[in-house]
N, C-alpha and C positions, 0 to 999 in steps of 0.2 A: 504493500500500500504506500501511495506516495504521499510526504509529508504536508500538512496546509500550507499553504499561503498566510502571509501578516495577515491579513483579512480573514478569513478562514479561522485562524488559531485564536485571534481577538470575538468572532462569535462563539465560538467554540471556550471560553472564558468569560463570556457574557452572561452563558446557559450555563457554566459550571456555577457563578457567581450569584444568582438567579437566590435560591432560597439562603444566602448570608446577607443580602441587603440591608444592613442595619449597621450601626455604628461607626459608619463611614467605607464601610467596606461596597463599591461602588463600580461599574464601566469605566469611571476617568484613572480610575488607579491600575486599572487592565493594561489600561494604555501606556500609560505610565509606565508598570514594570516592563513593558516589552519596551519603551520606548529609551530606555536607561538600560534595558542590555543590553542592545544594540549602542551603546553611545550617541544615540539619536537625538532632536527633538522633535516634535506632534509631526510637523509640515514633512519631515522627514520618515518618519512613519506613515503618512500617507502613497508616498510617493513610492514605498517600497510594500504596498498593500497585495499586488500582483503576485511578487515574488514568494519564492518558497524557503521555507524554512530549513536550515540544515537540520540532521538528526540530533544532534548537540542542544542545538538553540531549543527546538522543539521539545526534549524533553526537560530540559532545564524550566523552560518558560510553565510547564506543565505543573513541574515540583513547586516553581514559586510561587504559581499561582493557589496551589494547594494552601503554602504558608500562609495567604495574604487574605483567606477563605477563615484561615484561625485567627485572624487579626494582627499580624507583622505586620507595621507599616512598611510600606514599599519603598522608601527611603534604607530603612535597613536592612532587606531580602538582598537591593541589588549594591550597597555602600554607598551608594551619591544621591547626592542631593544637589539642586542650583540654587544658586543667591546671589545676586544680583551681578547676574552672567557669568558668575564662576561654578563650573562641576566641584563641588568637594564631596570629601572620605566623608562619611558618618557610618557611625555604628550605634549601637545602646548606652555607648560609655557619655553621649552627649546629646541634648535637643535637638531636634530637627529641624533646621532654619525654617524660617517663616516668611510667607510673602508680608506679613503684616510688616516683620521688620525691618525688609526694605523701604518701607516710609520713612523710618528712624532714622534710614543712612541718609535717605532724600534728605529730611529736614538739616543734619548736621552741613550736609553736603552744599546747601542751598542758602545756609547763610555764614557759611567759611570761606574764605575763597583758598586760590594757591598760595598764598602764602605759608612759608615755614612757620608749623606747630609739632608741639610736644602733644602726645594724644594716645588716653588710655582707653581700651576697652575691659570695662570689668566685667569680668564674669564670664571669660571670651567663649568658652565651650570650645564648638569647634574651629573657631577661628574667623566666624562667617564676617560679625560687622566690622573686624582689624583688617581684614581682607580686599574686603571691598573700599572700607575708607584710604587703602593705601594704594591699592592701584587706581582708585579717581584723583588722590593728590599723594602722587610721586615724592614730593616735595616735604611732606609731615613726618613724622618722628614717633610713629604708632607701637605701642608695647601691649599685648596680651596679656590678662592676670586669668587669675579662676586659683579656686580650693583646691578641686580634684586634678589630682596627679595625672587620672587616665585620662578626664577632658584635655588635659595639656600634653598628651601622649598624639590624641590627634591632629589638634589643632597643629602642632608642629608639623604631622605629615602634610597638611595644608599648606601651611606655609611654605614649606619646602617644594611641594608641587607646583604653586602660584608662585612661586619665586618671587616670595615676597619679602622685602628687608623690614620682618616684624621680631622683636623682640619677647618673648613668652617669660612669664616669672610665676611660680606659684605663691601665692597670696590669700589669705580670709579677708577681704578686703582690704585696710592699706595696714596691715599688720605686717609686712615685709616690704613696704613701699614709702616706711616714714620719712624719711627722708626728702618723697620725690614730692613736685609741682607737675600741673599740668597746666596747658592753653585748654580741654576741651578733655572732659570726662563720658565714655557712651556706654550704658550700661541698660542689659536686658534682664533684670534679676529675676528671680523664682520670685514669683510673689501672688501665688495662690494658694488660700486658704484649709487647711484639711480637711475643714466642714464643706470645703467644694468637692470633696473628691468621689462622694457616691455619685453628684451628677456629671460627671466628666466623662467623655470617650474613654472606654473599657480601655480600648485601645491604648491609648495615649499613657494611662496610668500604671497598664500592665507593661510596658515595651520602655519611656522614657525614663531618665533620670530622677527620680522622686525629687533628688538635690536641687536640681535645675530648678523644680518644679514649684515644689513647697515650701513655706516661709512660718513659721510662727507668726503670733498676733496678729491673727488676721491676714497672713500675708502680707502684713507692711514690717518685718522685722528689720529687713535687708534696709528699706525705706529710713525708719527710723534711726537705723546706725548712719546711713547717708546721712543725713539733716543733719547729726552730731558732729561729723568728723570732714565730709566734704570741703569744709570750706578753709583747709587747711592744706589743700592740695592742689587750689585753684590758683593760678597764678593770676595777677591783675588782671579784672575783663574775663577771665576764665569761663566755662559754661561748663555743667552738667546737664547731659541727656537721657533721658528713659523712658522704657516703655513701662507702662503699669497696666492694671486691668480695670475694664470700662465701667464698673462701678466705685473706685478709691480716688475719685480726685478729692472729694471732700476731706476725707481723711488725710488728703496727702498734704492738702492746702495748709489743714490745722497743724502739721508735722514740723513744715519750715517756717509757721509763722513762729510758734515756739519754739525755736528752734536760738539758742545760743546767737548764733550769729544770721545778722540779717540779711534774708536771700528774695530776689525778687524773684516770681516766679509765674513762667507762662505756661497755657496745657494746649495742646495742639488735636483737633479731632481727627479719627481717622478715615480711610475710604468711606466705609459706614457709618460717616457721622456719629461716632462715641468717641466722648474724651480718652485718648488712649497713650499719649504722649506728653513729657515735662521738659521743660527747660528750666532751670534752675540758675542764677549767678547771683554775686556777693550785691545786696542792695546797695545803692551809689548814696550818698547824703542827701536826702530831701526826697528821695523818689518811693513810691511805694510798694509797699509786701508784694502787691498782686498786680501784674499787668495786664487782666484777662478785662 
């Protein structure tokens, strides 16, 4: 019997896929894993819909598709993942970049220009937003932190692939970093609640980093230590940026207004119109808490 065609094998994953439709498990991820085995992307898998599958490809796509039936994201069945036009390594040891947080690089991106900056990403995982901030501006002075040893296991194979001149350190935030200042702080911390986690993709909770993930106090713990110690690392003008979750601005607002030192602070909506982004710097003399 002759092997299917892309086209062929994708309905033939359709119909397998058919009674798991739940929890994200979906056609576009069909696509997906075939379209990342292949090194492809979408338009590229159209294009090769005619052709046929080697025996290889065929039965691998078969197995994965089986895994991705039991809920493995598709991101870790085939190791990569894109972000903001870079293929990177991912496995389990770190979150799976997010389109959402290519906004976050947008917005960094959008009101820094090239000039020479010092620029930390905390909490780098796999290396996604040091990555992309370094090859949009060639020019910046980007360094990686994170706790976990094995997120920074990967994130250097990123780096090293993207031949990127990033610096990795491991850090609990700036506990190994006392020393340093930045121009421009961008951090994607955990900061969902445990009491969120019965409602969460099965998926997501069984498969990613609880680390990445979870925060005490509500998820604003990461938050709270920010507001304390951030502004001690900010050099003149400095910003901090972050993604939070679309219900905590309020909370986040009360964080830095008590907050030792005074920070002005704007929240930026996302595609979907929920607050889901902060910008943070040291309040100027006469200006106010909140810029919103």
């Amino acid at each position: 019997m002759n092997n299917p065609t892309y086209l062929e094998a994708l309905n033939w994953a359709f119909l397998y896929l058919k009674p798991h439709k739940q929890n994200g498990i979906d056609n576009e991820g069909a696509r997906l894993l075939l379209a990342n085995m292949m090194h492809w992307d979408n338009t590229q898998l159209i294009l090769h819909h005619r052709d046929q599958l080697t025996e290889s490809v065929w039965q691998d796509y078969q197995e994965n598709i089986r895994q991705y039936a039991d809920g493995i994201p598709v991101q870790y069945i085939t190791k990569q993942a894109t972000f903001y036009g870079s293929k990177l390594f991912v496995d389990s040891r770190v979150l799976i970049p997010r389109f959402e947080t290519e906004e976050l690089v947008e917005w960094v991106l959008n009101e820094n220009d090239e000039a020479a900056r010092t620029v930390l990403d905390l909490g780098t995982g796999s290396g996604a937003i040091a990555i992309a901030l370094k090859k949009q501006r060639p020019n910046w002075q980007v360094m990686g932190s994170d706790i976990s040893e094995e997120a920074l296991q990967v994130a250097k194979q990123n780096v090293d692939s993207q031949k990127a001149a990033i610096s990795l350190v491991k850090s609990d935030l700036f506990q190994n970093l006392k020393t340093h200042k930045f121009d421009i702080i961008v951090s994607n911390p955990p900061y969902i609640a445990e009491s969120e986690r019965a409602v969460m993709d099965p998926n997501v909770v069984d498969h990613e980093p609880g680390q990445a993930l979870f925060a005490k106090q509500q998820g604003l713990a990461i938050y709270d230590q920010l507001s304390q110690q951030v502004g001690v690392h900010l050099n003149g003008g400095g910003k901090l940026y972050c993604e939070f979750g679309y219900h905590q601005k309020k909370a986040l607002e009360e964080l830095f207004k008590t907050a030792k030192t005074s920070y002005q602070v704007k929240f930026k909506k996302d595609i979907t119109n929920h607050d889901r982004m902060m910008r943070v710097t040291i309040a100027s003399e006469g200006k106010s808490q909140d810029e919103n």
